[in-house]
C-alpha positions as CSV (number, residue, x, y, z in Angstrom):
1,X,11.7,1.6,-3.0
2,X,12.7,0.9,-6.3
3,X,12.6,3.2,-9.0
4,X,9.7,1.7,-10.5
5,X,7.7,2.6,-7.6
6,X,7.7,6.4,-8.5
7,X,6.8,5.5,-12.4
8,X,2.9,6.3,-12.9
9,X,1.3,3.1,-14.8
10,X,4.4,1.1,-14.1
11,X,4.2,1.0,-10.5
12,X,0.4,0.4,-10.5
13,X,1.0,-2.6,-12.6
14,X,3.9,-3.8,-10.3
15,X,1.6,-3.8,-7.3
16,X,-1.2,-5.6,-9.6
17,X,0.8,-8.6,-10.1
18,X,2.4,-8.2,-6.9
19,X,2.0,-11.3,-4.6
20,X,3.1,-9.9,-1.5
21,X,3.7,-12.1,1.7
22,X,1.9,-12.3,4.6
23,X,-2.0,-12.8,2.5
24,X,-2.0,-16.3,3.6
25,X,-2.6,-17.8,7.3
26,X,-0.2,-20.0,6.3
27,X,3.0,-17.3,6.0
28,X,2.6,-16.5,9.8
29,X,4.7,-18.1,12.3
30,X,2.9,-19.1,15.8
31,X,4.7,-19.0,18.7
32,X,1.8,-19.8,21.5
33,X,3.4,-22.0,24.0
34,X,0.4,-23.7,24.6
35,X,2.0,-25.4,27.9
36,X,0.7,-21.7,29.4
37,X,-2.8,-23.2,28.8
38,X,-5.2,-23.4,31.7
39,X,-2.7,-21.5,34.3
40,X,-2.7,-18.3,35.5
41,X,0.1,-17.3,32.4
42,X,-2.9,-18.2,29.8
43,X,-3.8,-14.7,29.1
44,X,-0.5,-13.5,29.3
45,X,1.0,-15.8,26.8
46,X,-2.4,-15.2,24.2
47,X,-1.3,-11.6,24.4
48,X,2.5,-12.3,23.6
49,X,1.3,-14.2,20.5
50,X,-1.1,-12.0,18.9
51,X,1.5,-9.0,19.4
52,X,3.8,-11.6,18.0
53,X,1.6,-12.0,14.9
54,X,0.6,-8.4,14.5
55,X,4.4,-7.2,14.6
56,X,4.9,-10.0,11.3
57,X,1.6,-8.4,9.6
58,X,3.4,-5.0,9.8
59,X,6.3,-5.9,8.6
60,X,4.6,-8.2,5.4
61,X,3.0,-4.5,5.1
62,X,6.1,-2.5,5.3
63,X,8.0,-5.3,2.7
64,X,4.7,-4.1,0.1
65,X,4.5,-1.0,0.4
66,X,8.5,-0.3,0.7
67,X,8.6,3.1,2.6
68,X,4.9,3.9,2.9
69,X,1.6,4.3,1.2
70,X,2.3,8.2,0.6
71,X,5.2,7.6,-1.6
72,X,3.4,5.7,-4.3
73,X,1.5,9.0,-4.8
74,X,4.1,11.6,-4.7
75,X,4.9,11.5,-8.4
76,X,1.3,12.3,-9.2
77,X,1.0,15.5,-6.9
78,X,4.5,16.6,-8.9
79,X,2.9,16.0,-12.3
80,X,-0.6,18.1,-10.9
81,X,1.6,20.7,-10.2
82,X,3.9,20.6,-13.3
83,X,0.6,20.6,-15.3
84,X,-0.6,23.5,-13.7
85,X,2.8,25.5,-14.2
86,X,3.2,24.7,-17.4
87,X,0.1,25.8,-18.3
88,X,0.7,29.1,-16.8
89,X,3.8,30.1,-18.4
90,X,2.9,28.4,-21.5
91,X,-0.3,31.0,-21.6
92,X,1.9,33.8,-20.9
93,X,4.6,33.2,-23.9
94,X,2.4,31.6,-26.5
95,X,-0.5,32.4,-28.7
96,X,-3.8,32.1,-27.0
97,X,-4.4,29.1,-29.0
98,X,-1.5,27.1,-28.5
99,X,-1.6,28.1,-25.0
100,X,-4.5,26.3,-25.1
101,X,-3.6,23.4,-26.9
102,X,-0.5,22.4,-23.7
103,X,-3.0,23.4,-21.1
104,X,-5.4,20.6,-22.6
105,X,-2.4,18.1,-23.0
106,X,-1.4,18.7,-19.6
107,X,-4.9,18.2,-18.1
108,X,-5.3,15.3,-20.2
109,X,-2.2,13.9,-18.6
110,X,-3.2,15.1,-14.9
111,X,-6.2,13.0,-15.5
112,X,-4.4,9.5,-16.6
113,X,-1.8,10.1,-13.7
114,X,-5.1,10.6,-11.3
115,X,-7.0,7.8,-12.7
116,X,-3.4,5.5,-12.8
117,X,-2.9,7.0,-8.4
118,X,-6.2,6.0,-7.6
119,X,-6.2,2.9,-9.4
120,X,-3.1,1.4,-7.3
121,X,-4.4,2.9,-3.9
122,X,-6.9,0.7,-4.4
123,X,-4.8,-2.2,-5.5
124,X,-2.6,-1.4,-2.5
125,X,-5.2,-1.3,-0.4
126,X,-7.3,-4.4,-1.0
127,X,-3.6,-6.2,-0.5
128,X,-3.2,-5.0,2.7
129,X,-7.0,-5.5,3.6
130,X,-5.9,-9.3,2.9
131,X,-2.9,-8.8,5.1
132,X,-4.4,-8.0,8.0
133,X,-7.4,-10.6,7.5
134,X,-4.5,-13.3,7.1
135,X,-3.2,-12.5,10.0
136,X,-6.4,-12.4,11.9
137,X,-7.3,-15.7,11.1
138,X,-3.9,-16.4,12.3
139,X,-4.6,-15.3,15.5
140,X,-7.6,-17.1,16.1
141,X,-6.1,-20.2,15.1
142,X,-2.7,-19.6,16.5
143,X,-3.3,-17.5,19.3
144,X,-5.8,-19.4,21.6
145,X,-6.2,-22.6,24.2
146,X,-8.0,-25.4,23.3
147,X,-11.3,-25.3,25.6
């Protein structure tokens, strides 16, 4: 992953503009040997090629998400709990007030980080939703013997 990946706001706009492969039909590679049609190899062979297509789908998905979904997030479970301790020690050595003042700022930054995390889950997501619809299609095209 890139460092830019752990950024909050910077990553979720990476992954906006991201054009990852693997969302088009057209970025799959068949390899049906379509001689197998009609003999007793024909269900055999469809097999092979849609494990064939689903191991390229998982690795368009690996090649986006660079490590794994969780990672993405990590940063914003760090910044909840910094927020929280923060808060804490900053009640205990400063004036009620003031005390009150960080614990505000901090839970005004836990929300934007929050917000920004849920935000590119959803981005991230509705990429790898198209991933996995490219490849079926891919399948259905690639992967079957002409009737």
């Amino acid at each position: 992953m890139a460092l830019s990946d752990w950024i909050p706001i910077v990553a979720t706009i990476k992954h906006a503009l991201a054009d990852p492969k693997g969302r088009n039909v057209a970025d799959y590679t068949c390899t049906m040997d379509k001689t197998a049609c009609g003999t007793e190899f024909e269900a055999v062979t469809i097999k092979k090629c849609q494990d064939n297509i689903k191991m390229q789908m998982l690795q368009y998905i690996a090649d986006f998400c660079g490590g794994g979904i969780v990672d993405q997030y990590a940063g914003g479970v760090v910044s909840l709990t910094l927020a929280a301790i923060v808060g804490l020690i900053l009640k205990k050595l400063i004036a009620k007030n003031a005390a009150q003042a960080a614990i505000s700022t901090a839970g005004g930054v836990t929300i934007v980080l929050a917000v920004d995390g849920f935000a590119d889950l959803a981005i991230t997501i509705r990429k790898i939703n198209q991933i996995k619809d490219a490849a079926e299609k891919a399948m259905q095209t690639c992967c079957s013997c002409p009737k």
